[in-house]
C-alpha positions in Angstrom: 98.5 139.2 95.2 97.5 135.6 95.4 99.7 133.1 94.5 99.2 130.4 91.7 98.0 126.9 93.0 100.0 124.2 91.7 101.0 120.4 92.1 102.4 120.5 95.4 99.0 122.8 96.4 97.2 120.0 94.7 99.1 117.3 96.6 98.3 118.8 100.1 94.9 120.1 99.1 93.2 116.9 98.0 95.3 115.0 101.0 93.5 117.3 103.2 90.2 116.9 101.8 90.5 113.1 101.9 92.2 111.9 105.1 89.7 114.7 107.0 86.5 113.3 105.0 87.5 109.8 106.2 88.7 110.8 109.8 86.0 113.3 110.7 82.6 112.2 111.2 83.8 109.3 113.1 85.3 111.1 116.1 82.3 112.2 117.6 81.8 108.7 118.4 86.0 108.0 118.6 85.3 106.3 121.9 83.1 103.6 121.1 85.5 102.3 118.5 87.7 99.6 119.3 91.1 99.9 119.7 92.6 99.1 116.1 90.0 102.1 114.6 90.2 104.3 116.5 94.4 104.3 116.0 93.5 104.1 111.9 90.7 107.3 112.9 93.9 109.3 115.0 96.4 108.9 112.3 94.2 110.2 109.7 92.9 112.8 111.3 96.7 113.6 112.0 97.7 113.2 108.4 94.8 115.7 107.2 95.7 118.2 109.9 99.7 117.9 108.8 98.9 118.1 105.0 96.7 120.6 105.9 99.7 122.7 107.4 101.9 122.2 104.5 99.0 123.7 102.2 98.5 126.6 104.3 102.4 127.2 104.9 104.3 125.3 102.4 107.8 124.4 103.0 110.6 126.5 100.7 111.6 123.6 99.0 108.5 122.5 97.7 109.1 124.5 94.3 106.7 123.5 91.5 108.5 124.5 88.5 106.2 124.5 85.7 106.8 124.1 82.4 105.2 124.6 78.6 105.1 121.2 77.8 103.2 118.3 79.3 105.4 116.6 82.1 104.7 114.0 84.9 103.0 116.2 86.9 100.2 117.2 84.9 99.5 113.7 83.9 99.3 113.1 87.6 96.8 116.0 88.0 94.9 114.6 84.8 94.7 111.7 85.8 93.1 112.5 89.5 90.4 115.2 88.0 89.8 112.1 85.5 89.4 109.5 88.7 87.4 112.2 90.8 85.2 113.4 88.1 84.3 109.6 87.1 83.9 108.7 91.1 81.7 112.0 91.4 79.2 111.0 88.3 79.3 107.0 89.6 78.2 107.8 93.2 75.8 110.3 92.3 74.2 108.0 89.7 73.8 105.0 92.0 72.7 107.1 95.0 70.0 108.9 92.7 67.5 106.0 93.8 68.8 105.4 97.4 68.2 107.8 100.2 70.8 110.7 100.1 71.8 110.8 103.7 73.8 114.1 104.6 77.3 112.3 104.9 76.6 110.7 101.5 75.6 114.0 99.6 78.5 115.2 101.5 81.3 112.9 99.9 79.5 113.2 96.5 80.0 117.0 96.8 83.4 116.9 98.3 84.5 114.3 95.2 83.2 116.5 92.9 85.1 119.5 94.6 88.1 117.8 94.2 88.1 117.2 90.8 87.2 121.0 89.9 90.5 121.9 92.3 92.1 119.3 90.0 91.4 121.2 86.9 91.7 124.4 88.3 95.5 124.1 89.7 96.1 122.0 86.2 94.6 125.2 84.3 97.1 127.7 86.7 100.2 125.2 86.7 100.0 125.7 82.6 97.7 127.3 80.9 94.6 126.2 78.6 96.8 125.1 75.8 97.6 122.1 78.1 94.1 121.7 79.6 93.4 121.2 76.0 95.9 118.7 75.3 95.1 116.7 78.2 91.4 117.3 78.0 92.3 115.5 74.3 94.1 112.3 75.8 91.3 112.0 78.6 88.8 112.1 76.0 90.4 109.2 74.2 90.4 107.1 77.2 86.9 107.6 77.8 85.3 107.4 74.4 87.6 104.0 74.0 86.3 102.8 77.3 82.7 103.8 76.3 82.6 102.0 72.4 84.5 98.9 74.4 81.3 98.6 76.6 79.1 99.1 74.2 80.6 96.6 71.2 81.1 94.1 73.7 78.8 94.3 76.5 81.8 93.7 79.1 84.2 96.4 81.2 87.6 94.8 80.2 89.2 92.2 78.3 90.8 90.7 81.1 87.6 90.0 83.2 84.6 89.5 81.9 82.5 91.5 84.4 79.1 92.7 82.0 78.5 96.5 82.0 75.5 97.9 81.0 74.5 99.8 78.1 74.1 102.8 80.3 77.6 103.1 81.7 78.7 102.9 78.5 77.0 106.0 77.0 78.0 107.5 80.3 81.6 106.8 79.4 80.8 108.3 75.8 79.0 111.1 77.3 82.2 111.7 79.6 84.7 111.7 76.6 82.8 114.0 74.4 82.3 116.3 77.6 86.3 116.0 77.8 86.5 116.6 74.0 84.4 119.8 73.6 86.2 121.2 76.9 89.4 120.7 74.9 88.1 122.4 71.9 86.7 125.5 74.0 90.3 125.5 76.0 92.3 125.5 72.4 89.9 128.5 71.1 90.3 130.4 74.2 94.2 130.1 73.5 94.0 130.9 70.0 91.7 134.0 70.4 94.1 135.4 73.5 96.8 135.4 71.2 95.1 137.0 68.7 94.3 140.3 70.7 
């Protein structure tokens, strides 16, 4: 039987992803680096294939202990499938008119895996009642982010850095997407615990 992924699978699984993404495609050419890269290049590659160990064979006290209500950890896990899915949408967008090299369709596609591991161990560490709930907050962050750009014109109230009209309905677009995913998650729930 195959065991349920949770934080600590998260943890190690996106660390993998990440530090072997950055460390990877630059060691075929490791030697012609100069010496300060190619140490940043060996200790990444090292930390990927280490976190990559500890996600195969965890350690026994690593215990996730889940619970019903919302705690730190799924905030955490919320909060990286809301930054991975965000990074996923922004690169593809802005490489849609550039010329999609492998490595760059690669990271695009490796982002956007992350963020469905993201939801995925949030959905086994606690069921869909929580996906809903959190799919609820991450809606409110977007669709505030998105009416902010469009009633003002600018990203933030601290700097006044102008955003365009289009990342704006791409922020409402992203909160209602969060929004309806909540509402399918709570009507899953309700309908399993009617049969």
């Amino acid at each position: 039987m195959r065991r349920k992924f949770d934080f600590y699978d998260f943890l190690f699984g996106n660390l993998t992803v990440l530090f072997l993404m950055w460390s990877v495609p630059s060691l075929p050419h490791w030697i012609q680096l100069s010496g300060s890269r190619r140490v940043i290049v060996a200790v990444m590659f090292l930390l990927g294939f280490a976190a990559l160990r500890v996600f195969a064979m965890r350690p026994a006290f690593l215990i996730d202990r889940p619970t019903d209500r919302i705690d730190l950890y799924d905030l955490i896990i919320a909060t990286a499938a809301f930054f991975f899915i965000a990074a996923t949408i922004r690169s593809a967008t802005r490489s849609a008119n550039a010329v999609m090299t492998f490595h760059r369709s690669a990271n695009i596609a490796l982002i956007g895996l992350l963020a469905v591991f993201a939801i995925w161990c949030s959905i086994e560490r606690g069921g869909l009642r929580k996906i809903g709930l959190i799919s609820f907050w991450l809606a409110a962050i977007a669709l505030g982010q998105g009416f902010w750009e469009l009633s003002t014109g600018t990203t933030s109230k601290r700097y006044v850095v102008v955003a365009t009209k289009e990342e704006g309905y791409g922020w409402l677009l992203f909160g209602a997407a969060f929004l309806v995913f909540g509402l399918i998650a709570l009507f899953i729930q309700t309908r399993k615990k009617r049969f």
